[in-house]
N, CA and C atoms as a LAMMPS dump frame, in Angstrom:
ITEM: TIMESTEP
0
ITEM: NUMBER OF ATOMS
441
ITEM: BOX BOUNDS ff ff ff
-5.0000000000000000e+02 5.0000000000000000e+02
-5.0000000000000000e+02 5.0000000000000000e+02
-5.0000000000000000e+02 5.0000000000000000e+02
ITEM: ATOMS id mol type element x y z
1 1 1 N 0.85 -1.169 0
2 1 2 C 0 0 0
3 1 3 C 0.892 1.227 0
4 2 1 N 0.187 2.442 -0.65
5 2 2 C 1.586 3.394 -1.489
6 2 3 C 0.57 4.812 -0.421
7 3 1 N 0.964 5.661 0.501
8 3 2 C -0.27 6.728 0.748
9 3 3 C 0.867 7.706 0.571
10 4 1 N 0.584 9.063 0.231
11 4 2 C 1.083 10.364 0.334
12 4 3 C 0.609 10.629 1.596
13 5 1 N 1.406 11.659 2.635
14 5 2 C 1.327 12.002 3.636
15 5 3 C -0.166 13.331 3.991
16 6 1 N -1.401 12.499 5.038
17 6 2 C -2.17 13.301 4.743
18 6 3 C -2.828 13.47 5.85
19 7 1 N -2.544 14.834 6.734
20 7 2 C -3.021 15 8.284
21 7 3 C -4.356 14.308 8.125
22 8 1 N -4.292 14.24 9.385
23 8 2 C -5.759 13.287 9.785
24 8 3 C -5.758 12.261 9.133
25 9 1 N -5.173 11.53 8.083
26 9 2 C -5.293 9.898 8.224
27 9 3 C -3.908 8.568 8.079
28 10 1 N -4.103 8.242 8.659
29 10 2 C -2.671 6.864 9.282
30 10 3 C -2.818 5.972 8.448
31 11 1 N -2.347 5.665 7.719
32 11 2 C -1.809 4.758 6.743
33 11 3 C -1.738 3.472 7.34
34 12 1 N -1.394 3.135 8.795
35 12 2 C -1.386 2.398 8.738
36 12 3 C -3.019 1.522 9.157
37 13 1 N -3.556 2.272 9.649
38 13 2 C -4.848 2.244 10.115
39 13 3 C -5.707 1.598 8.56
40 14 1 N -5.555 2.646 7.618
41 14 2 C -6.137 2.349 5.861
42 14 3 C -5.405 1.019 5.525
43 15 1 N -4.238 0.757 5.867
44 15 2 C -3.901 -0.532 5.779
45 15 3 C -4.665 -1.894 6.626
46 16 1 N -5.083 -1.569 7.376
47 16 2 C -6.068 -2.097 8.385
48 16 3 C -7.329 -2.274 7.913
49 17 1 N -7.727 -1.069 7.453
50 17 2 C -9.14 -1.468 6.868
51 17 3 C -9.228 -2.312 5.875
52 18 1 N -8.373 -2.064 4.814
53 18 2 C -8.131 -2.771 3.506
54 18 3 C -8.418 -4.432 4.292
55 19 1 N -7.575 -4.466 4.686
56 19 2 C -6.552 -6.312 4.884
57 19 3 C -8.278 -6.582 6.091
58 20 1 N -9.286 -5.839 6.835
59 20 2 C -10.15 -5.717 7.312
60 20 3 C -11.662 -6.413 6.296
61 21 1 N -12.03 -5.516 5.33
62 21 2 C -12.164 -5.857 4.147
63 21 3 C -11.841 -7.15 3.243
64 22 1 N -10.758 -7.425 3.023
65 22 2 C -10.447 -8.395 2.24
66 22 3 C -10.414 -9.752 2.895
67 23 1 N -10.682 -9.298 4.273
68 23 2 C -10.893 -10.998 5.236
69 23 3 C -12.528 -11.256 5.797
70 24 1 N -12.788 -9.876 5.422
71 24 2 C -14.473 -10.274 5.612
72 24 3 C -15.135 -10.657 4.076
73 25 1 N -14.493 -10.271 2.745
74 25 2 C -14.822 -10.166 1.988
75 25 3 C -14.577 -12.306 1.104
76 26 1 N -13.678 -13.032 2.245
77 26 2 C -13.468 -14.339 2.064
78 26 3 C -12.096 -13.969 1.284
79 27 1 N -11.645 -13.043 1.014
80 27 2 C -9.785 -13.047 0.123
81 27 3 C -8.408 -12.693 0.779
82 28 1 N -8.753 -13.366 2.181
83 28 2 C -7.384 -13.009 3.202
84 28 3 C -6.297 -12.737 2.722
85 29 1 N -5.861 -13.42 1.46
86 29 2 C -4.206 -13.733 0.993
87 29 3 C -4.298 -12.614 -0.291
88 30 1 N -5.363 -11.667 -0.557
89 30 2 C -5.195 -10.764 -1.441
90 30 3 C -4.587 -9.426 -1.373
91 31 1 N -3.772 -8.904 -1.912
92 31 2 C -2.962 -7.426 -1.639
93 31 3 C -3.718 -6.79 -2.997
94 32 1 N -3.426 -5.588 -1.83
95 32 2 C -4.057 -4.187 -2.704
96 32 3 C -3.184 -3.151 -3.087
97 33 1 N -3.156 -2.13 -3.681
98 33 2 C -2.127 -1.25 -3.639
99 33 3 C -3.119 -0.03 -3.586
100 34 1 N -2.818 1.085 -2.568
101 34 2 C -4.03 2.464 -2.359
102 34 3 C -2.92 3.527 -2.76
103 35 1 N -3.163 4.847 -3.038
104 35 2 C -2.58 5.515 -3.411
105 35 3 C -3.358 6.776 -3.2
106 36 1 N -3.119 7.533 -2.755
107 36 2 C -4.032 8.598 -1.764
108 36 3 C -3.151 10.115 -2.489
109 37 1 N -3.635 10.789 -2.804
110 37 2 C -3.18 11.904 -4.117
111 37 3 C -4.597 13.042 -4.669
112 38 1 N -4.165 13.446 -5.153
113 38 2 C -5.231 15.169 -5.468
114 38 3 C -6.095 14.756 -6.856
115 39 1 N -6.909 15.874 -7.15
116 39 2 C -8.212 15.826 -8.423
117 39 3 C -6.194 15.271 -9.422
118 40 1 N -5.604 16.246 -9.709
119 40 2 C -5.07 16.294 -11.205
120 40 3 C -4.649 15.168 -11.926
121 41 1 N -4.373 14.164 -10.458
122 41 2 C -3.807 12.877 -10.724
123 41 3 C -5.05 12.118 -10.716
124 42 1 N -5.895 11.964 -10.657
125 42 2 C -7.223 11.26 -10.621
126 42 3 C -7.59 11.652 -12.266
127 43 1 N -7.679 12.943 -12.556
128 43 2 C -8.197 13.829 -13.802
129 43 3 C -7.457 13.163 -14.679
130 44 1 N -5.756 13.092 -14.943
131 44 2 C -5.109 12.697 -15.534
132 44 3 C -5.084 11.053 -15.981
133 45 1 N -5.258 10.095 -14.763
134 45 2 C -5.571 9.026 -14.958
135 45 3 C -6.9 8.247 -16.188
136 46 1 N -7.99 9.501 -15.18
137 46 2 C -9.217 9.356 -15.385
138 46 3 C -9.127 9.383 -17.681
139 47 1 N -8.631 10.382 -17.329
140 47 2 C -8.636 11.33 -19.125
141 47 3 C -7.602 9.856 -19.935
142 48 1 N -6.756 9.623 -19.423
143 48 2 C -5.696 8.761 -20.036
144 48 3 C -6.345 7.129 -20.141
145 49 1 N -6.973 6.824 -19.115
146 49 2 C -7.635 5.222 -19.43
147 49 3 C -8.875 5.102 -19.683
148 50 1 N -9.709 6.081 -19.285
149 50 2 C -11.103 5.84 -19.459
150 50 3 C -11.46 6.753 -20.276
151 51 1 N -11.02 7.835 -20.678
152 51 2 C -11.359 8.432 -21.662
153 51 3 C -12.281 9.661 -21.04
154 52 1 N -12.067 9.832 -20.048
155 52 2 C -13.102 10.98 -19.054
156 52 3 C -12.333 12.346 -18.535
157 53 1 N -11.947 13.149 -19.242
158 53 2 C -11.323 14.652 -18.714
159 53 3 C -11.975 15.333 -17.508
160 54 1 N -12.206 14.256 -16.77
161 54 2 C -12.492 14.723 -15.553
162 54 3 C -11.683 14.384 -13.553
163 55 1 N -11.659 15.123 -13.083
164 55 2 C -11.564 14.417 -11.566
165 55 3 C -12.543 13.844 -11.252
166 56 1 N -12.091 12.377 -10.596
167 56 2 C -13.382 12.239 -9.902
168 56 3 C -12.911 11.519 -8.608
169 57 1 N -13.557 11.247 -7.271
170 57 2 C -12.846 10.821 -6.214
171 57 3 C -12.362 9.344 -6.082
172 58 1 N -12.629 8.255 -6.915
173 58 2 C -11.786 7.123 -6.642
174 58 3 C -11.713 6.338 -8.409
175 59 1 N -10.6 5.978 -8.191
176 59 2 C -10.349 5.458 -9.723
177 59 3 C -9.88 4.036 -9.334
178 60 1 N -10.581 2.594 -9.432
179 60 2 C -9.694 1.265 -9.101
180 60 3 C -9.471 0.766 -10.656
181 61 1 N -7.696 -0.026 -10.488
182 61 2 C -7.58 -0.383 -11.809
183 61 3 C -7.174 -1.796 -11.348
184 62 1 N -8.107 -2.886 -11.898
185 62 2 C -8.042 -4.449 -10.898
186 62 3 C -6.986 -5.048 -12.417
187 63 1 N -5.957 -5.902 -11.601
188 63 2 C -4.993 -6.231 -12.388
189 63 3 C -4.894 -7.286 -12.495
190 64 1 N -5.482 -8.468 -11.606
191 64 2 C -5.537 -9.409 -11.106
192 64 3 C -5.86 -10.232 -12.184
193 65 1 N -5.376 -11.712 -11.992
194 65 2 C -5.818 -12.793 -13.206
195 65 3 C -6.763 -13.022 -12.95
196 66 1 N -7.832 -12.962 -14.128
197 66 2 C -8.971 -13.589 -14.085
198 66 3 C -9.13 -15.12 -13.078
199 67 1 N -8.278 -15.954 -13.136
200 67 2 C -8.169 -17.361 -12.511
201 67 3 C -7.54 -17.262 -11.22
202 68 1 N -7.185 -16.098 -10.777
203 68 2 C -6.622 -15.608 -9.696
204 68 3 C -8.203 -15.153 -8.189
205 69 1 N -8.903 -14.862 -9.248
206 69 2 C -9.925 -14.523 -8.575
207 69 3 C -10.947 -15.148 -8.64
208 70 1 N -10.988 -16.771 -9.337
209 70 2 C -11.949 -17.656 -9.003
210 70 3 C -11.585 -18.458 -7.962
211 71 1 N -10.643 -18.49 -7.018
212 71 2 C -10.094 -18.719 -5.968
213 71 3 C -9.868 -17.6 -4.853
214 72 1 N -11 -17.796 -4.671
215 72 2 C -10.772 -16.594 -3.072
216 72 3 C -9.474 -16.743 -2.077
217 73 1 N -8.816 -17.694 -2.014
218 73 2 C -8.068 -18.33 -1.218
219 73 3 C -6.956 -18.04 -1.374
220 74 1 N -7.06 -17.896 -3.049
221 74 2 C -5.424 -17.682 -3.621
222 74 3 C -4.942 -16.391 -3.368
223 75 1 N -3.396 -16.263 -3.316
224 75 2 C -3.149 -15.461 -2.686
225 75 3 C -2.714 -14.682 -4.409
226 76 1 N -3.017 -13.092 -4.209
227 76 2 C -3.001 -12.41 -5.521
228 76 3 C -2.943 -11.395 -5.267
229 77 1 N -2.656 -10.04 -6.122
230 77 2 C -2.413 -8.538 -6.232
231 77 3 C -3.73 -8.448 -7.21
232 78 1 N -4.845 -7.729 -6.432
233 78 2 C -6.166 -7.367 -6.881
234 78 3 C -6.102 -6.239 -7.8
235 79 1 N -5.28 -5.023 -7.303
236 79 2 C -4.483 -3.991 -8.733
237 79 3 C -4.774 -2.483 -7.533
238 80 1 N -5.301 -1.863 -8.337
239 80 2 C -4.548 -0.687 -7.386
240 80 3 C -5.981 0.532 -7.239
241 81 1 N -5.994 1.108 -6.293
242 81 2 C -6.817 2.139 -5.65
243 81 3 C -6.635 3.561 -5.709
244 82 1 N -6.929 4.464 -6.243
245 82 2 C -6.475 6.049 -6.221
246 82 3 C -7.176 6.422 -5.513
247 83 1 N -7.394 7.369 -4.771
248 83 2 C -8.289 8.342 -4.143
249 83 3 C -8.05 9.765 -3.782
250 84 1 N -8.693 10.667 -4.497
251 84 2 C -8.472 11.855 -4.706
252 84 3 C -8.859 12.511 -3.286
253 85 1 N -7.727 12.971 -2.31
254 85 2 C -8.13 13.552 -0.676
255 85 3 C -8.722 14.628 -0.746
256 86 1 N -8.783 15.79 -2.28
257 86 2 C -9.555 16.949 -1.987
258 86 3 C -10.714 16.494 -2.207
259 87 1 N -11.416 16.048 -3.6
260 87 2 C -12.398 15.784 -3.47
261 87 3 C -13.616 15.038 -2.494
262 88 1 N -12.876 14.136 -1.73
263 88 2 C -12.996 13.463 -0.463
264 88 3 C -13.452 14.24 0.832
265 89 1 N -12.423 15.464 1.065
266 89 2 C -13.008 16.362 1.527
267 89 3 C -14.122 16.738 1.317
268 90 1 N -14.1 17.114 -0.042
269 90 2 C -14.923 18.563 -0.235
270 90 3 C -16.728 17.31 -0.55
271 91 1 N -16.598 16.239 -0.196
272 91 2 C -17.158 15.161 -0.224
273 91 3 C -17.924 14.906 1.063
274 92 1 N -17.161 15.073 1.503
275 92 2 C -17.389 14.925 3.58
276 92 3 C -18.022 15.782 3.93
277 93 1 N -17.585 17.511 3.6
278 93 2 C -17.787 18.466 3.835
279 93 3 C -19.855 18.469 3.632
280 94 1 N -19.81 18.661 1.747
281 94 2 C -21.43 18.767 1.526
282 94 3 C -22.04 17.25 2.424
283 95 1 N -21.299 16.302 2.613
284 95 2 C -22.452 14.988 3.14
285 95 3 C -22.525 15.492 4.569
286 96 1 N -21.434 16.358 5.312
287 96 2 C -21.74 16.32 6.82
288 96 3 C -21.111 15.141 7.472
289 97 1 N -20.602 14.727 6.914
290 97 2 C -19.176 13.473 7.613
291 97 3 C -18.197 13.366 7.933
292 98 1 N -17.393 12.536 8.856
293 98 2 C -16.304 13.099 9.297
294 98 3 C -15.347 12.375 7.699
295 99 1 N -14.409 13.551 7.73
296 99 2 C -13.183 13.305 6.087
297 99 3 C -12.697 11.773 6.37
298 100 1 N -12.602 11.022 7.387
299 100 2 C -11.503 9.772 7.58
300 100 3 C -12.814 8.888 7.216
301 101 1 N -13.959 8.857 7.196
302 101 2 C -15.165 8.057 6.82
303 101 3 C -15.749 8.399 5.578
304 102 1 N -15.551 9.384 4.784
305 102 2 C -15.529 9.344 3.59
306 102 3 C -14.49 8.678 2.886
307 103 1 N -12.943 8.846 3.395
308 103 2 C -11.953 8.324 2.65
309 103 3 C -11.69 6.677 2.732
310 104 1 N -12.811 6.305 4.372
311 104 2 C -12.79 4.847 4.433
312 104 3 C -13.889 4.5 3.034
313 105 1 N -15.233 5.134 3.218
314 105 2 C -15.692 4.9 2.214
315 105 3 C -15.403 4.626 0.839
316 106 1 N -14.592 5.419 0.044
317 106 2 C -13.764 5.423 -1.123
318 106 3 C -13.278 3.852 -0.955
319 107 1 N -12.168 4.064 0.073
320 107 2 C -11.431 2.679 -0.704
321 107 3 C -12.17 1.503 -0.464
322 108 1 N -13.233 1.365 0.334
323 108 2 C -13.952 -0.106 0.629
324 108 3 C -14.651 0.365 -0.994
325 109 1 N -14.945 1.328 -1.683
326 109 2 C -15.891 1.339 -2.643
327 109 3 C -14.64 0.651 -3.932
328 110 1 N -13.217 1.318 -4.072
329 110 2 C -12.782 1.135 -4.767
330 110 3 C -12.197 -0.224 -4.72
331 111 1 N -12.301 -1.168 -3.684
332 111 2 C -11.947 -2.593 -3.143
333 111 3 C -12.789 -3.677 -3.998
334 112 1 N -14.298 -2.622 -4.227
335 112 2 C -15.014 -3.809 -4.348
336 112 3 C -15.237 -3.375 -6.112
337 113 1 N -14.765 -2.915 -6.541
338 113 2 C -14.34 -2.682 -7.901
339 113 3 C -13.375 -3.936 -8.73
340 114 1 N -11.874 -3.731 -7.821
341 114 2 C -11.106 -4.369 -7.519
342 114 3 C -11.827 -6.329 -7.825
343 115 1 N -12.727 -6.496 -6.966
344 115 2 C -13.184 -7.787 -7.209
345 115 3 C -14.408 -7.99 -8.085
346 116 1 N -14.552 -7.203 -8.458
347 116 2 C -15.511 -7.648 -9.936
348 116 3 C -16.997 -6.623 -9.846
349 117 1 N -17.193 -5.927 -8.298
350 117 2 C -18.559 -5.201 -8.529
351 117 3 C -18.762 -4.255 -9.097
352 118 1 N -19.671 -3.615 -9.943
353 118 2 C -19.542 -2.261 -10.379
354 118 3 C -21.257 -1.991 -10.519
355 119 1 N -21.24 -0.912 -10.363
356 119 2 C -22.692 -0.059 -10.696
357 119 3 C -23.684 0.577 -11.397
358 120 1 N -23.655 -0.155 -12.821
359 120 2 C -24.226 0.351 -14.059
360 120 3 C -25.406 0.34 -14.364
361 121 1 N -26.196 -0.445 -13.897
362 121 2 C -27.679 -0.574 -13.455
363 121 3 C -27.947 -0.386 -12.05
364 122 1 N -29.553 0.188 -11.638
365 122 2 C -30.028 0.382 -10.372
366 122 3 C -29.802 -0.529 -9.125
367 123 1 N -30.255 -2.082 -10.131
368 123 2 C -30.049 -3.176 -8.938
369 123 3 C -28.513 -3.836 -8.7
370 124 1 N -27.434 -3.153 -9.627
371 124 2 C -25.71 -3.61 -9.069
372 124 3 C -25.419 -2.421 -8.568
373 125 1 N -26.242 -1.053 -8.311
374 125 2 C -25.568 -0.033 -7.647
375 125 3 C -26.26 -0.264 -6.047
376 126 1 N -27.735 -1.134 -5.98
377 126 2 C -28.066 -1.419 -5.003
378 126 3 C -27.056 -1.823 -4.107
379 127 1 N -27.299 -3.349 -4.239
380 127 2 C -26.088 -5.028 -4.355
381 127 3 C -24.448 -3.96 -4.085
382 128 1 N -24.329 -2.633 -4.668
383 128 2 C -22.993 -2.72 -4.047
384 128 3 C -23.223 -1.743 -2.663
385 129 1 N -24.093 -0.793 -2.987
386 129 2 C -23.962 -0.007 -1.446
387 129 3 C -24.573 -0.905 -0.582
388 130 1 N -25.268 -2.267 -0.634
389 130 2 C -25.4 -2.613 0.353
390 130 3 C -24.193 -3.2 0.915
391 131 1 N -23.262 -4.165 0.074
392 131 2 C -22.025 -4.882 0.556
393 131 3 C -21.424 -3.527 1.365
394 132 1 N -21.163 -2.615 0.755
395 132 2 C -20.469 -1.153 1.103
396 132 3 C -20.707 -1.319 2.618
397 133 1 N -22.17 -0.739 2.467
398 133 2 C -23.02 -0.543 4.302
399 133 3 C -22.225 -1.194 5.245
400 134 1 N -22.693 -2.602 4.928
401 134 2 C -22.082 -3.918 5.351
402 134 3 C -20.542 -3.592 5.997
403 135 1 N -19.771 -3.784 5.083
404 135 2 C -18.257 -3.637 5.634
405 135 3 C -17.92 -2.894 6.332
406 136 1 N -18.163 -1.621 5.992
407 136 2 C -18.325 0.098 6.381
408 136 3 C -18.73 -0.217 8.21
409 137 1 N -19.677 -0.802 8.463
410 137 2 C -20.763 -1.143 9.796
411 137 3 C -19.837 -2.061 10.888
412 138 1 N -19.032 -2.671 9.892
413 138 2 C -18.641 -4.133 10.272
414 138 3 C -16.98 -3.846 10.765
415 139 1 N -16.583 -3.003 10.561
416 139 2 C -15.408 -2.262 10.195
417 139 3 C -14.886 -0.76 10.898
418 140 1 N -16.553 -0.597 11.216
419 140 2 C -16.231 1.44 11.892
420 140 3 C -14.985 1.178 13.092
421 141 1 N -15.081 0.218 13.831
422 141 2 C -13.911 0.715 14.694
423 141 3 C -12.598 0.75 14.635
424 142 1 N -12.629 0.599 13.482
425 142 2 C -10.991 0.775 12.369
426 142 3 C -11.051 2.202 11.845
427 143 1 N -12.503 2.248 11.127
428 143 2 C -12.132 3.42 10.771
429 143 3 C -12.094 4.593 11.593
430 144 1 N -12.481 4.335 12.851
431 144 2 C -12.448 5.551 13.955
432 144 3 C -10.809 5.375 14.511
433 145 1 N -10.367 4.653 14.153
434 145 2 C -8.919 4.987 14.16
435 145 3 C -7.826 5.347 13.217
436 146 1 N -9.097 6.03 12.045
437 146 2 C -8.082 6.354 11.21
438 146 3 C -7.646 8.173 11.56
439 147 1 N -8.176 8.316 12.237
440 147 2 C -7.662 9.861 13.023
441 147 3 C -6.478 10.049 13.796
């Protein structure tokens, strides 16, 4: 796990949640890589692989072998997590949340990217904020130590 230095949250704590996550999620032996950085590098990413000239707050790019991940067990590099800390803020800020529970939010969102969920219809954007809820619930007293 890769973080840029960012008051108010411990790296090693986000390392906690992750490896938190990935053992409730049944993929104990899976590594992640997070990377915690501003809109330009999100924008830049965003514009360069997906084709979107925009910032946006989490970008996951899953690297993992397909046959890597029909084995929960197996031990594998799932691929990697960005998360943009201003937008995150300025995220926290309009929801009324504390910033270290938005940024937990992000990466449990960008985790489950990582393993195959995504949100393109109503009922897989359901199916994922509920897993989200779930972990998020299952998990807060990690993330109250990410302060």
């Amino acid at each position: 796990m890769c973080t840029e230095k960012s008051p108010g949250l411990r790296s090693t704590t986000l390392k906690a949640l992750l490896r938190g996550a990935l053992v409730l999620l049944g993929r104990p032996r899976a590594t992640v890589s997070l990377v915690l950085t501003g809109d330009a590098t999100l924008q830049r990413l965003n514009r360069d692989y997906l084709e979107t000239d925009r910032a946006t707050d989490v970008l996951s790019f899953p690297l993992a072998d397909p046959e890597d991940l029909r084995d929960p067990a197996r031990a594998c590099f799932l691929g990697e997590i960005y998360i943009s800390l201003a937008r995150a803020r300025e995220q926290a800020r309009v929801a009324k949340r504390p910033y270290h529970a938005e940024v937990a939010h992000l990466a449990i969102h960008g985790l489950l990217h990582l393993i195959g969920h995504d949100h393109p219809t109503p009922d897989m954007r359901r199916r994922m904020k509920t897993i989200e809820a779930r972990l998020l619930r299952l998990l807060a007293p990690t993330i109250e130590r990410l302060l």
